[in-house]
C-alpha positions in Angstrom: 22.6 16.7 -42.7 25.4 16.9 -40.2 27.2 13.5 -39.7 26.9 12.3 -36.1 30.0 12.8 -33.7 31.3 10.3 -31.5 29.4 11.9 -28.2 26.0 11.2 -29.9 26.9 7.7 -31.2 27.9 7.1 -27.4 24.4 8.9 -26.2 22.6 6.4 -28.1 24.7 3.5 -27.5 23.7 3.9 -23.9 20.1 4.6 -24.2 19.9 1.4 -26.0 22.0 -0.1 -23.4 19.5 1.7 -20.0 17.1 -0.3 -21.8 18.9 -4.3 -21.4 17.0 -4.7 -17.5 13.7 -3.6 -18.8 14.0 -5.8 -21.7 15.4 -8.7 -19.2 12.1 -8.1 -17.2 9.7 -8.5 -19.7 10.7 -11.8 -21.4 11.2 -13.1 -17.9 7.7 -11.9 -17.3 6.5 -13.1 -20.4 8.5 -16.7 -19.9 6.3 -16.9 -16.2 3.1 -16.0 -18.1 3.8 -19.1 -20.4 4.8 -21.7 -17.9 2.0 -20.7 -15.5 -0.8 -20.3 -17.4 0.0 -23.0 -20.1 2.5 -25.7 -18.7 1.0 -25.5 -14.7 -2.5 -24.4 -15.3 -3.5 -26.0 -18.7 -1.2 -29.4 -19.1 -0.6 -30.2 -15.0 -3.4 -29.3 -12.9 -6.0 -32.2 -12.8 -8.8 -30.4 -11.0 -10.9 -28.2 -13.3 -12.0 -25.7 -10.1 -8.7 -25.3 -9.2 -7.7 -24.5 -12.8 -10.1 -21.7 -12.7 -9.7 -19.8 -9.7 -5.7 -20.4 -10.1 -5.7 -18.4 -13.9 -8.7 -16.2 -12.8 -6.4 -15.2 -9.8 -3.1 -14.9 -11.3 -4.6 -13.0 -14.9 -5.5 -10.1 -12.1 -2.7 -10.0 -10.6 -0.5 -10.0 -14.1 -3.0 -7.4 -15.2 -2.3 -5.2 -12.1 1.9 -5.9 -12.2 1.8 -5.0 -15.6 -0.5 -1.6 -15.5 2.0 -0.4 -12.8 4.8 -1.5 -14.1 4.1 0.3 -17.7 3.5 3.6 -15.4 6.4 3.4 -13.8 8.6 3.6 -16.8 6.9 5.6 -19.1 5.8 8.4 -16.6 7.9 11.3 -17.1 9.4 12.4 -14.4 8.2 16.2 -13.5 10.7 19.1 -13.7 10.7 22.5 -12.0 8.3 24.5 -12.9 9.4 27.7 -14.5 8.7 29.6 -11.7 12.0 28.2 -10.5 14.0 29.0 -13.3 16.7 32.3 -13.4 15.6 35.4 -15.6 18.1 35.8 -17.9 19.0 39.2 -17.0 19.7 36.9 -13.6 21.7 34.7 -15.3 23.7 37.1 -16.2 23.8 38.7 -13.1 25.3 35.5 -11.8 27.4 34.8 -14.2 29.1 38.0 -13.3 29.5 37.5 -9.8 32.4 35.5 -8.4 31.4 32.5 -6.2 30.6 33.6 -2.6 28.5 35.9 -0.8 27.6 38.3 -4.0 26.5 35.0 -5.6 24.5 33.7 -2.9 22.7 37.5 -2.9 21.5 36.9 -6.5 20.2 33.6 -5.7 18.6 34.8 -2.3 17.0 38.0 -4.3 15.4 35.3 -6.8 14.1 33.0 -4.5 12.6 35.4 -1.8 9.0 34.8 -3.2 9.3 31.1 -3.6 7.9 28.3 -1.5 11.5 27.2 -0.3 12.5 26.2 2.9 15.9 23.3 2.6 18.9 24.6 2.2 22.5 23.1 1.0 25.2 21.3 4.1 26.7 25.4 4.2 23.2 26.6 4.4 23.4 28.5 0.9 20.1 28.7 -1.3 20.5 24.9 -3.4 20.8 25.9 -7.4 21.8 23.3 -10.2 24.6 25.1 -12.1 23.3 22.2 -15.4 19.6 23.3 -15.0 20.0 26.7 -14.7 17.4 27.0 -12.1 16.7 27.7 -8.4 16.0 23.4 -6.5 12.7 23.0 -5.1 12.8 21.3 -1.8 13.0 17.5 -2.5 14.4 18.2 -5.8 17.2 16.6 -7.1 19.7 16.4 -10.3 19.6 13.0 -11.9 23.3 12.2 -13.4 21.3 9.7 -16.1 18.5 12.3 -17.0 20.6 14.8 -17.1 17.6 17.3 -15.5 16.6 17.9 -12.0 13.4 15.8 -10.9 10.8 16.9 -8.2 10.8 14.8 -5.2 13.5 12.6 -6.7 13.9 9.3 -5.0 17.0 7.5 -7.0 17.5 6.4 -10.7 15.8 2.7 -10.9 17.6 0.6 -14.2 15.4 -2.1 -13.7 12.2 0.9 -14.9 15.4 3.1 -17.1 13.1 6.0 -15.8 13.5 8.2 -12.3 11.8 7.8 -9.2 10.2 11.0 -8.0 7.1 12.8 -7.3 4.9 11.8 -10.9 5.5 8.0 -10.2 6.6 7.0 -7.0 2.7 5.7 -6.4 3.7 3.6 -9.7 6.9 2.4 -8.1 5.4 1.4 -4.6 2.2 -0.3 -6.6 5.0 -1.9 -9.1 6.8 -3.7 -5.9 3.7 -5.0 -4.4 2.2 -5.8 -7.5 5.5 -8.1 -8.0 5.7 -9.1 -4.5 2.1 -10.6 -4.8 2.4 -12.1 -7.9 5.8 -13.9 -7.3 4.1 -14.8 -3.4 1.1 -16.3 -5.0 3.2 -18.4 -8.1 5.0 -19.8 -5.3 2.1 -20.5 -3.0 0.1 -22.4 -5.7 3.3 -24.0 -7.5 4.4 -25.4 -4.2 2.7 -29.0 -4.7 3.7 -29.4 -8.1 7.3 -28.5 -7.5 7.3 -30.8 -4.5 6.1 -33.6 -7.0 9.0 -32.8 -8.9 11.0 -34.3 -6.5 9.1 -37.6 -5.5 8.3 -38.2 -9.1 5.2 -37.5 -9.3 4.4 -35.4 -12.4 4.4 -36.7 -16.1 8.0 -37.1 -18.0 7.2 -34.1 -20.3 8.5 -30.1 -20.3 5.9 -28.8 -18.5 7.7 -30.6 -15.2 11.1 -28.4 -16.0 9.0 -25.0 -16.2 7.3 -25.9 -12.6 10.6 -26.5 -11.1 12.4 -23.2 -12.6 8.9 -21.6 -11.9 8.9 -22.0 -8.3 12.6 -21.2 -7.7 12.5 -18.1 -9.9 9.1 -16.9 -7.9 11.0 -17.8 -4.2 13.7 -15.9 -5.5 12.4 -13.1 -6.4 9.7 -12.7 -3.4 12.4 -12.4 -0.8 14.2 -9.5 -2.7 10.8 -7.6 -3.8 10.0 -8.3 0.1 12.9 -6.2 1.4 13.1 -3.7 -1.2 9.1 -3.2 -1.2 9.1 -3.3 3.2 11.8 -0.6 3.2 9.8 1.9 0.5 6.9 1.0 3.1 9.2 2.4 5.7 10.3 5.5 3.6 6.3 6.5 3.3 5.3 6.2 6.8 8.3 8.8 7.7 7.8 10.9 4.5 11.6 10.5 3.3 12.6 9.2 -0.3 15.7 7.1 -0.5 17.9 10.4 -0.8 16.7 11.8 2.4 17.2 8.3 4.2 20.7 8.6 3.2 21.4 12.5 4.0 18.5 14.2 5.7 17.8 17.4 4.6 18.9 20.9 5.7 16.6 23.5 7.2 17.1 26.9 8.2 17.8 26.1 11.9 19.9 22.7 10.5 19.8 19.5 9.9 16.7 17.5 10.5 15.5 13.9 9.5 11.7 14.2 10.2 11.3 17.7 8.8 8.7 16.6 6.2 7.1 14.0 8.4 3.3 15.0 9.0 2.3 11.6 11.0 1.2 8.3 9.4 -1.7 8.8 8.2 -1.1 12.3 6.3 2.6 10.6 5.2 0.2 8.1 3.6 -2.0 10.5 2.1 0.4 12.7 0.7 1.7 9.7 -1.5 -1.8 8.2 -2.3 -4.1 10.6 -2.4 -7.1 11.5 -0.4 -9.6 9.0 -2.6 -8.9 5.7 -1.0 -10.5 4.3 -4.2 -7.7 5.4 -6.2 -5.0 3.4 -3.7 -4.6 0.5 -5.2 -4.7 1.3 -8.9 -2.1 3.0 -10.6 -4.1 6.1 -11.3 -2.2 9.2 -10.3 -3.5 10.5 -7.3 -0.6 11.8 -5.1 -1.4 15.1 -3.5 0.8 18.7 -4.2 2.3 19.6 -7.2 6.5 18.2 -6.0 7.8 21.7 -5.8 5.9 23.0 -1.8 6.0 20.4 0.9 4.3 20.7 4.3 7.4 20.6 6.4 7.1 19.9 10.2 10.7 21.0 11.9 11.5 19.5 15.0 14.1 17.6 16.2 12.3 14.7 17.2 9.6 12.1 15.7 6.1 13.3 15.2 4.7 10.4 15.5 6.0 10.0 18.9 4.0 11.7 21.8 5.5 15.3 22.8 7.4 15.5 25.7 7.7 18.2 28.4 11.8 19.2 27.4 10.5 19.3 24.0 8.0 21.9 24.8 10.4 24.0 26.5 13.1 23.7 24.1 10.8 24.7 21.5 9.2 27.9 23.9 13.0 28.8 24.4 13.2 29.8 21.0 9.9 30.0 19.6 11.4 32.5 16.7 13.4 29.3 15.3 9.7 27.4 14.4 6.9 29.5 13.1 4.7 29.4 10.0 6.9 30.0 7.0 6.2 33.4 5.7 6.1 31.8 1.6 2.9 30.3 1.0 2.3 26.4 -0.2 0.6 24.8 -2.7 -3.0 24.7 -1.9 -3.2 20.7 -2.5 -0.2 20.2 0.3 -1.5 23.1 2.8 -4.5 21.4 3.9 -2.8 18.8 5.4 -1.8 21.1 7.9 -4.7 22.8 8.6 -7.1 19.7 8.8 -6.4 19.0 12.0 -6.3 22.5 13.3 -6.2 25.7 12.1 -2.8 27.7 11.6 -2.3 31.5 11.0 0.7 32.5 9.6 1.3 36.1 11.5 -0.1 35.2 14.9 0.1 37.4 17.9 -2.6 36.2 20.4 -0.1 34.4 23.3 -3.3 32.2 23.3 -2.9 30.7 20.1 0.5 30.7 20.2 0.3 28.4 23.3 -2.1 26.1 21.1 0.4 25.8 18.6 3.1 24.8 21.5 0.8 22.2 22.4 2.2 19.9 19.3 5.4 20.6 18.6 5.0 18.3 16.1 3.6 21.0 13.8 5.8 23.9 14.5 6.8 25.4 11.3 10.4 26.5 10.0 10.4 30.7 9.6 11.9 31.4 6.4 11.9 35.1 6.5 
């Protein structure tokens, strides 16, 4: 067997390292378990009702923080499909041509028959030079992975997994699993830790857990708070923390709400259509994170069209049409729920439908 080299000693130095926060986590999580069920429940609280419902309240909500956290780290993140990835006689090909416009031909040739509609900030077709392969839209390269990931949202240490399309449910349940559980340890601690102070509970431990208890919980609730309402915010507008940062590039440029469907289907396309399924971290996000319903306009759909946003839209009605590559079945209906869509349409009456919300004019990628 081949001794080790330094590069794979340092590999697995730093996977052992990625996983310090998760482990940091858990015996904090298993530390809280311990002085709120044993030292608050058991040994301080007086009142047998209020023992009850406190430790039949808080074992759901540890049960649900732990089910989504688990999901969340040990979901692997989806990779392109390898539908996306070069032929090798296109590899080749590639690796022949010089950087420019013969490269960009190659890479145009390959993807003409896939579902792609962003572009790079030059406008060039968006290939990973590591991977080998053709992005997706929403896909990203993670430096940590070392792989692109569909629908990437960022690298999170404190999961030592990425954030993308096969558990960003997980990630959004994780944070308000967290948030409520810190919330309601603080909520129920409060009159013990307030004790504390006046003297009021027994000389033993138990009174050192309550106090560390309810400043660990208040701590923690007004980061997970901020973190957990800005995620909120990223769903309602369809964007992950990448596209917050620098929207993504269409055909006809850049554009911040281009995969923004309205509240409701933004909600859906995270969660699922089974409202059953919301709250438990069961996968049930809609697509398959490499076709996205895209809605290209230069304005908010959710806000209510106006009349220069009609006309600017007739002026050039060439610039937003129904993309000429199909998508996934699973993410197409969201479009055509509310009204129905053809891709080559010709009747000036439809046509003027489709005007009528501008909010679902489509980017032509022909």
């Amino acid at each position: 067997m081949a001794p080790s080299g330094p590069g794979s000693v340092r590999r697995r130095c730093r996977r052992v390292l990625y996983w310090i926060p998760v482990v940091f986590i858990s015996l904090l999580l298993g530390w809280s378990y311990y002085a709120y069920a044993i030292q608050l429940c058991i040994v301080s609280m007086e009142n047998i009702g209020e023992q009850v419902v406190c430790l039949m309240a808080y074992h759901l909500l540890f049960a649900m923080f732990v089910w989504s956290y688990w999901k969340t780290i040990f979901t692997l993140p989806v990779n392109p499909s390898k539908e996306f990835h070069l032929s090798y006689a296109e590899k080749e090909l590639l690796e022949r041509e010089p950087r420019g416009e013969a490269h960009q031909e190659v890479l145009r040739r390959a993807a003409k028959d896939l579902p792609i509609y962003t572009r790079t900030m030059s406008g060039a077709i968006r290939y990973c030079d590591r991977c080998q392969l053709i992005k997706p839209d929403r896909c990203h390269h993670c430096s940590v992975c070392d792989k692109c990931i569909l629908k990437m949202d960022h690298h999170c240490p404190w999961v030592n997994n990425c954030v993308g399309f096969s558990n960003y449910k997980f990630f959004l349940l994780f944070l308000a699993y967290s948030l409520l559980y810190c919330l309601f340890i603080a909520a129920t601690d409060l009159q013990y830790f307030i004790k504390f102070w006046t003297n009021g509970l027994p000389d033993t431990q138990a009174k050192f857990h309550i106090m560390f208890l309810f400043f660990a919980a208040a701590m923690f609730s007004v980061s997970l708070s901020s973190l957990f309402g800005y995620h909120c915010w990223l769903v309602s507008k369809n964007k992950s923390t990448l596209e917050a940062f620098r929207s993504p590039v269409f055909r006809h440029g850049t554009d911040k709400n281009g995969f923004s469907l309205g509240f409701s289907k933004n909600m859906r396309q995270v969660f699922g259509d089974e409202k059953k399924y919301w709250l438990l971290p069961i996968f049930s996000s809609l697509g398959d994170g490499c076709s996205f319903p895209t809605c290209l306009v230069n304005q908010d759909p959710e806000q209510p069209a106006t009349p220069a946003g009609l006309n600017s839209t007739a002026k050039n009605p060439e610039n937003h049409q129904f993309p000429a590559k199909p998508l996934r079945e699973s993410q197409s209906h969201l479009l055509t729920d509310s009204q129905p869509w053809t891709e080559n349409s010709t009747n000036p009456g439809k046509g003027k439908a489709g005007m009528s919300n501008p909010a679902l004019t489509m980017e032509n990628e022909t």
